[in-house]
N, C-alpha and C positions, 0 to 999 in steps of 0.2 A: 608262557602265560602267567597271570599274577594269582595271587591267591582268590582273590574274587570268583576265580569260576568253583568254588568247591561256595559259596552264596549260592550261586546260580544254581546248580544240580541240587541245593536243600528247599530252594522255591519253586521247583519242578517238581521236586520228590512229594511238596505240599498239596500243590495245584493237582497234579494227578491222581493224590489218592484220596480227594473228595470227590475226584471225576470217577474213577475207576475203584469202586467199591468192594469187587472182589479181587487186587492185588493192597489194599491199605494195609495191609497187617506189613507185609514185605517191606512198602515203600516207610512205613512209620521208623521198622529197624535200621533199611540204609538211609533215611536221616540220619538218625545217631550215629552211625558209622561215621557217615561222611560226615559230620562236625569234627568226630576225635580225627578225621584225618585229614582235615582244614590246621585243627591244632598241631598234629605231627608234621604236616609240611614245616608251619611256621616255624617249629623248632630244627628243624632240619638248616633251616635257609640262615637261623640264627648260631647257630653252629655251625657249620659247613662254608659259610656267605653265601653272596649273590653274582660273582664273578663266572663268566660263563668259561664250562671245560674246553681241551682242546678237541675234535674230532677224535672219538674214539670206541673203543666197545664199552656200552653204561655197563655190563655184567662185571666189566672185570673190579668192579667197584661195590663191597661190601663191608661200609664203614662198625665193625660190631662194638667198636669202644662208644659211637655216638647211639647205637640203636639197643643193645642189649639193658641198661636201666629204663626205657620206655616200655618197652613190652610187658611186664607185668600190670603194670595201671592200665595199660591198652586191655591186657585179658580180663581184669577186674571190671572194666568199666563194659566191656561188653558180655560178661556174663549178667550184668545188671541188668539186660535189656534184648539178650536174645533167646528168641524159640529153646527149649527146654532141652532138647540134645545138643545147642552148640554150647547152649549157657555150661551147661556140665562138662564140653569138651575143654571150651575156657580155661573152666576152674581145676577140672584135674589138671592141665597143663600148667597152671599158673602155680600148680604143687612141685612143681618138679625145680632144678637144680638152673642155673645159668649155663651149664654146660651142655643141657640139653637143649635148651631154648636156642645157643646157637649152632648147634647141630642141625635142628629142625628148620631154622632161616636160611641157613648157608643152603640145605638140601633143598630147598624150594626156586633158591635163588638161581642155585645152579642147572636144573631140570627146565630153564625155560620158561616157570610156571606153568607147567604142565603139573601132573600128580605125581611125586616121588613115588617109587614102587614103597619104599618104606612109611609113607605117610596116610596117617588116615584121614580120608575126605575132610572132616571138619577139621584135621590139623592143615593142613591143606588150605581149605578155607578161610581159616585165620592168618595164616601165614600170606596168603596174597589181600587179605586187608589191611593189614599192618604196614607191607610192604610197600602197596602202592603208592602211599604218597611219598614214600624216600623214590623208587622208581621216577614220578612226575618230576619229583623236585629235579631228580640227575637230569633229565629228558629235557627239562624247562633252560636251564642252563648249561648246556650243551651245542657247542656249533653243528650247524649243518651242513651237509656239503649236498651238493647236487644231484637228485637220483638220474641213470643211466638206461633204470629197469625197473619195473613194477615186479616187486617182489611180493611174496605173498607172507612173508612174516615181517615183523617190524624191523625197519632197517636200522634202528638204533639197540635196542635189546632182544631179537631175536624171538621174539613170543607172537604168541598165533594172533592175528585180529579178534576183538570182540564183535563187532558187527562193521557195517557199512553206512557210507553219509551219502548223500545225492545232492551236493551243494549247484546252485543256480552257477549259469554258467552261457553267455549269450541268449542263445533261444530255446535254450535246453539244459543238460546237470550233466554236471560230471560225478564222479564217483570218486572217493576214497576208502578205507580201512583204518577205521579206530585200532591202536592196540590194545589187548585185554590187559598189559600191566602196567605200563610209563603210559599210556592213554597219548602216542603220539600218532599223529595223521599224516597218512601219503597216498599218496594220488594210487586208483588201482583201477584196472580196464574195464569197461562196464559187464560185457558178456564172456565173464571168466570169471569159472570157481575159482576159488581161493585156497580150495583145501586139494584138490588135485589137477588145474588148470585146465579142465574142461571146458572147452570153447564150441561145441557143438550146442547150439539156440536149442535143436529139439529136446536135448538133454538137459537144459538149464531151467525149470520149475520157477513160478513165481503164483503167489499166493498171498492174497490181500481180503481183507474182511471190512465192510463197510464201519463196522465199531471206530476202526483204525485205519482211516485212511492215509494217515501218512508214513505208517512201519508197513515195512511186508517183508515176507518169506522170501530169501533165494533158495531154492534146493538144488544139488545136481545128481540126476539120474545114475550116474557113474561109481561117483563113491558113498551115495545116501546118505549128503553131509549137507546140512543147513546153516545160514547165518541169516539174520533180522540186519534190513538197513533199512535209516528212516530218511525219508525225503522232505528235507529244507523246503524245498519247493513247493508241497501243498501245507507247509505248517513251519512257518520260521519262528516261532517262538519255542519250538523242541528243542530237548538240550539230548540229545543222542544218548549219550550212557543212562541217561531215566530213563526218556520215553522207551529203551529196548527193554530194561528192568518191569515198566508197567504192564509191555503187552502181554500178559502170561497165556491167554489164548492161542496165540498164535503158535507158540512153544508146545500147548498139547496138540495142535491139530498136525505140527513138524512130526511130532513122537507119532501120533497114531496112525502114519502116512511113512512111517517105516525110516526116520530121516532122524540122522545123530547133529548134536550141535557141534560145529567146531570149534566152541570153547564157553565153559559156563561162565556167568554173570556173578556179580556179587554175592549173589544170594544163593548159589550153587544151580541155577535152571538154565 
């Protein structure tokens, strides 16, 4: 993909938070995120190139001579501009040594993006913003080979889906799996968890709110794990990583209904 879709997800993040007035405050910050990491790709592709890899694992690829002098203006620039306990996670972080800095990336990198047991949530947090567009960037330029199998984590970097798409598809939609860190998409079964492969229908929960007709809830009864997919289908002008960021509804009614997410969003929900 070119750089242009980090445009798109900042005219979504606008659009929706004049529409949705109690998620604006969130969508105002991942704008700003998502510009610095419109900027970080570009610098990535200008240092790196634009030559696509060969088939391989993105993880085993953690360039720290190209990304360690970025991160501090990264931390600076969003202490400027976020909620008051990340702004201060920033800026202590951004006190600390280069050698902690690449400690703290290496340890995120390598967990999966999952939560290093050593990592605290917002370091956590900042470490897969930063990340993500080096993620995209390796992901964009990377060949692909042929899937075999609907896997349930991302078959180029091995990290959990962020949600689900329902793209048109004859007379009907097919499904996929966003990744929550290189944000690559593969095809994934429609009546099947993701987080434990549960295929029994009685067991697979779905829950839509008229606000939001085109995000709903998947839940599954089994392992009381949830994910947001949004459906192209009744709304082709959604851009998927917003519109899951805006529904913040639908995330308390998952929580008060007993149901974990299988992986937080930008914004940590």
């Amino acid at each position: 993909m070119k750089p242009s879709k980090w445009d798109a997800r900042i005219r979504r993040a606008e659009e929706l938070a004049s529409s949705y007035p109690f998620a604006s405050e969130g969508l105002h910050f991942y704008k700003h995120v998502t510009g610095l990491q419109k900027s970080l790709y570009a610098k990535f592709e200008t240092e790196c190139g634009s030559q696509k890899r060969a088939i391989g694992a993105l993880r085993e690829e953690l360039d720290s001579f190209v990304l360690l002098p970025l991160f501090p203006s990264f931390l600076s620039q969003i202490e400027g501009h976020a909620p008051g306990p990340l702004a201060k996670a920033a800026r202590d972080l951004r006190a600390r040594d280069a050698q902690r800095w690449q400690r703290l990336l290496a340890d995120f990198w390598q967990n999966r993006a999952e939560s290093p047991p050593l990592l605290e949530p917002a370091e956590t947090l900042l470490s897969c913003a930063f990340l993500q567009p080096y993620a995209e960037y390796l992901a964009d330029h990377t060949e692909r080979e042929p899937l075999h199998a609907t896997p349930s984590l991302c078959p180029l970097c091995l990290a959990k889906p962020l949600l689900g798409v329902l793209r048109p598809e004859g007379d009907g939609a097919k499904r996929s799996l966003i990744c929550a860190l290189c944000a690559n998409e593969w095809e994934y079964r429609r009546i099947v968890c993701p987080a434990c492969g549960e295929e029994d229908v009685r067991k697979l929960a779905v829950y839509t709110s008229e606000g939001f007709g085109h995000v709903r809830v998947e839940a599954c009864d089994t392992c009381r794990t949830y994910i947001k997919t949004v459906d192209l289908t009744k709304n082709g002008h959604a851009v998927p990583v917003v519109d899951e960021l805006a529904t913040i509804p639908l995330d308390l009614w998952a929580t008060e209904h007993g149901y974990t997410k299988l992986h937080a969003n930008l914004l940590g929900l």
